[in-house]
N, C-alpha and C positions, 0 to 999 in steps of 0.2 A: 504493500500500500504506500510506502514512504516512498520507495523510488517509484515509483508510478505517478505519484505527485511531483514529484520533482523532474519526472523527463513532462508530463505536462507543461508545466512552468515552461520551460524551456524549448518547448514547442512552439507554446504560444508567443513567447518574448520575440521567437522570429520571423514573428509574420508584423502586419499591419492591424492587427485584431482591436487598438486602442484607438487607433488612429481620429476615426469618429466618433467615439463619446464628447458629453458635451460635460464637461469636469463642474459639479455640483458646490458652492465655494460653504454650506454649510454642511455639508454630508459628513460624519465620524462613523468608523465601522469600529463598534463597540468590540471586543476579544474576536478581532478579524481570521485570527488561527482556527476559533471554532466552526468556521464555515466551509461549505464541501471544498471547494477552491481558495483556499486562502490567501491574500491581495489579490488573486485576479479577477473572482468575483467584486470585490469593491472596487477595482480598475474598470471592471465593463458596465460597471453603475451609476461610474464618472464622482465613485468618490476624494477626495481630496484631501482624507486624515482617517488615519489605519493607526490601532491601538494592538500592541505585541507586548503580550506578558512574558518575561524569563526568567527561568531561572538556570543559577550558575552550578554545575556540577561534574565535580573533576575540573578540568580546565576547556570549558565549553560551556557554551550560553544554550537552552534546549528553552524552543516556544511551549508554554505551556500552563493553562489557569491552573491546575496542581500539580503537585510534584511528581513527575513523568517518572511510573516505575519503568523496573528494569531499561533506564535509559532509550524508550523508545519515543521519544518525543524525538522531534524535529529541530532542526538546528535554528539560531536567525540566522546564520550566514544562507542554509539552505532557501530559507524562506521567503526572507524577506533582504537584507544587505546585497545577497549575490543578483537576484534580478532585478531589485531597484537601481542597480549601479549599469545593470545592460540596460534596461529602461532610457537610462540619462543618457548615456553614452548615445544610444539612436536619436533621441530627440535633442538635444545639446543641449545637454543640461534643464532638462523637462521633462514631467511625468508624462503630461499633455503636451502633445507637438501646437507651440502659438501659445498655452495658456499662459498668463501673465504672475497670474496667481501664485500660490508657495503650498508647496503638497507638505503634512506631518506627519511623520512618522512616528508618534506615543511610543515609548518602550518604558513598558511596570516593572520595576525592579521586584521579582517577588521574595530572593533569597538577600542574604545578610546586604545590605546595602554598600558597605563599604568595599567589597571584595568585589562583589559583583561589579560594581560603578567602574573597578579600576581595570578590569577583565573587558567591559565593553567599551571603554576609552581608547584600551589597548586597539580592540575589534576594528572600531570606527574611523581611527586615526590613518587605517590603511585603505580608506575610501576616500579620495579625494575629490572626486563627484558630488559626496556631499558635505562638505567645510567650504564654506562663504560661498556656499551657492542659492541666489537671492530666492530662488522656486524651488527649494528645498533644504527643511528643517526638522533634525531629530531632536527631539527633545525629550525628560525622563519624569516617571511619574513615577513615585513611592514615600516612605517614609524617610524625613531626616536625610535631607539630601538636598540644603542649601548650603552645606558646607563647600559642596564639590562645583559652585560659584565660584570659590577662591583659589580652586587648584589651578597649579600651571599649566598651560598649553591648555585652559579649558575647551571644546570644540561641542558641548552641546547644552541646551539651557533645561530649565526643570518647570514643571506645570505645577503654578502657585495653590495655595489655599486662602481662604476668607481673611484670615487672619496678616495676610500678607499683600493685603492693599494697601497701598500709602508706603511701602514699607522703603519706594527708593530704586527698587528693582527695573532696569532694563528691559523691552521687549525682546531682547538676545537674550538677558538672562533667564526673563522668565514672559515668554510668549502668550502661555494660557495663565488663566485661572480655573479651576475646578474644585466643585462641590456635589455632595449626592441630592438630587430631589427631597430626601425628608431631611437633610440636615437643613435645608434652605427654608425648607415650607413648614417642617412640623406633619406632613403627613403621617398618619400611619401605613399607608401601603394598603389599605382597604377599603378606605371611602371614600366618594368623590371629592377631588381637590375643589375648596371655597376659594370665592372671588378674592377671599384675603389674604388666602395661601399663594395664589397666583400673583396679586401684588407683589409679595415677598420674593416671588421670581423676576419680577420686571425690577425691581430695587436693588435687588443681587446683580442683574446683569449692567444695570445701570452704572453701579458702584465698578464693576471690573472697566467697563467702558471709559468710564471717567479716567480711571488711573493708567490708560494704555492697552492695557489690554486683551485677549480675547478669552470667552469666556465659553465654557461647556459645564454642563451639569450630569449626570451621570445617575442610575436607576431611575427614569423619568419614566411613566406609565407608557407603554411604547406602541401608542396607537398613533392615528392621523388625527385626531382631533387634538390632540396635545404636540404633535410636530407641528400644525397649524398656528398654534397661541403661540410658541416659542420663535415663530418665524416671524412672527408678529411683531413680536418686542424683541427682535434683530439679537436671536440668539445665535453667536456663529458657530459653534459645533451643536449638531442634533445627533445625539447620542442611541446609536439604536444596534440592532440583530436582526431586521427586520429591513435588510439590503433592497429586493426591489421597489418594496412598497415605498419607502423614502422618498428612492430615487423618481420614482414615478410621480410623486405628489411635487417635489421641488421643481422638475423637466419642465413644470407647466408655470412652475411662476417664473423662470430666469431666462 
C-alpha cells in the first residue's frame, strides 16, 4: 500500500494533472495524511494549506495523527517534502502554475518538541525551493515552540495562539494564528452554536487581523452552513476533512 502510494504520487507529479485547478486562497486540508491520496487530493481541490502531523522516530520524521506502530507510517520526505519540491521545480517556484498567492504547508510537531524541531530543520534546510520562496511557506504547529524563533539559521515560523497577539511577532515568524472552535466560542460540541458564540468568532478573527495576521480555527462543526458564516467574517483558513465539498462551495464565490 505504501509504495503504491508513493509510485502514484509520482505519476501524477509528471503529468499536467494541477495545471487547471483554480487554487482556493481559504481552503486548509485538516490531517491531509488521513485522506485516500494525500496532498494530491487537496492539490486537485485547489487547496492552498495542507496540515502534516509527525512524529520523530529513530532518526526519521513518519506522517502520522498517532504513533505509527511497527514503523509503518509514511515518511514527510515521502509524502509530502519530496513532491512538493518537484511541484516547485515545474512550476518555478509555485504550487499553482500563475498563482500569486503563498501555499502552507502546517507541520504538528506530535513527539518531544525539541528533538523533533531540530530533526526537521535538519530535513528542511536541504530544500531550497522552499527558504524565501514568497509562494511558499512551512511553518510549525505544536506545543512550546516559540523558542525555536531564536535559533540560528531559523528557516521556518510557528502558528501563534490567543495568547500571542500583540505579542510583537513577525508574519515570518509567526504567519497564522490558531484556536479550536470551543476554546473561542465556549461551545460544547452539541448544541447549536448562539448568535453570541458566533460573535466570539468574528472578535477572534478580528483580533488576529488587527495584529497581522492570518487566522484559522480548528474542530469547527464541518458543515457548509458554518464554512458559509466563516467566509463571511473573512476567515482565511477553513478548516475541514470534508475536501470536495469545501472546495465546491468556495469555486462558486472566487
Amino acid at each position: 500500500m505504501r509504495s503504491l502510494l508513493i509510485l502514484t504520487i509520482a505519476c501524477l507529479l509528471g503529468t499536467s494533472v494541477f495545471a487547471q485547478v483554480k487554487p482556493l486562497v481559504n481552503a486548509h486540508a485538516h490531517n491531509d495524511y488521513e485522506h485516500k491520496r494525500p496532498l494530491l487530493d487537496a492539490l486537485s481541490f485547489g487547496f492552498t494549506s495542507v496540515e502534516a502531523d509527525v512524529y520523530l522516530i529513530g532518526d526519521e520524521l513518519y506522517v502520522s495523527h498517532n504513533y505509527p506502530k511497527l514503523l509503518k507510517g509514511i515518511t514527510l520526505k515521502e509524502l509530502y517534502l519530496d513532491p512538493l519540491r518537484q511541484i516547485l521545480k515545474k512550476n518555478k517556484n509555485k504550487v499553482y502554475p500563475g498563482y500569486q498567492g503563498v501555499f502552507y504547508l502546517m507541520i504538528d510537531l506530535k513527539s518531544d518538541a525539541a528533538t523533533t524541531y531540530q530533526k526537521l530543520h535538519e530535513q528542511i534546510s536541504k530544500y531550497p525551493e522552499f527558504i524565501n520562496n514568497p509562494n511558499f511557506k512551512v511553518y510549525l504547529s505544536g506545543k512550546d515552540l516559540l523558542y525555536t524563533l531564536k535559533m540560528p539559521g531559523r528557516i521556518m515560523g510557528v502558528d501563534g495562539r490567543p495568547k500571542d497577539i500583540g505579542g510583537g511577532y513577525t508574519t515570518d515568524e509567526m504567519p497564522v494564528v490558531s484556536e479550536s472552535f470551543a476554546n473561542v466560542t465556549g461551545w460544547n460540541t452539541r448544541d447549536v452554536v448562539t448568535d453570541e458564540q458566533w460573535k466570539k468568532v468574528e472578535l477572534f478573527i478580528s483580533a488576529v487581523h488587527k495584529d497581522g495576521k492570518k487566522c484559522r480555527i480548528w474542530a469547527v462543526p464541518d458543515n457548509e452552513a458554518v464554512w458559509k458564516r466563516l467566509k463571511a467574517y473573512d476567515m482565511d483558513f477553513i478548516n475541514t476533512d470534508r475536501l470536495q465539498a469545501l472546495s465546491a462551495l468556495l469555486s462558486k464565490s472566487q
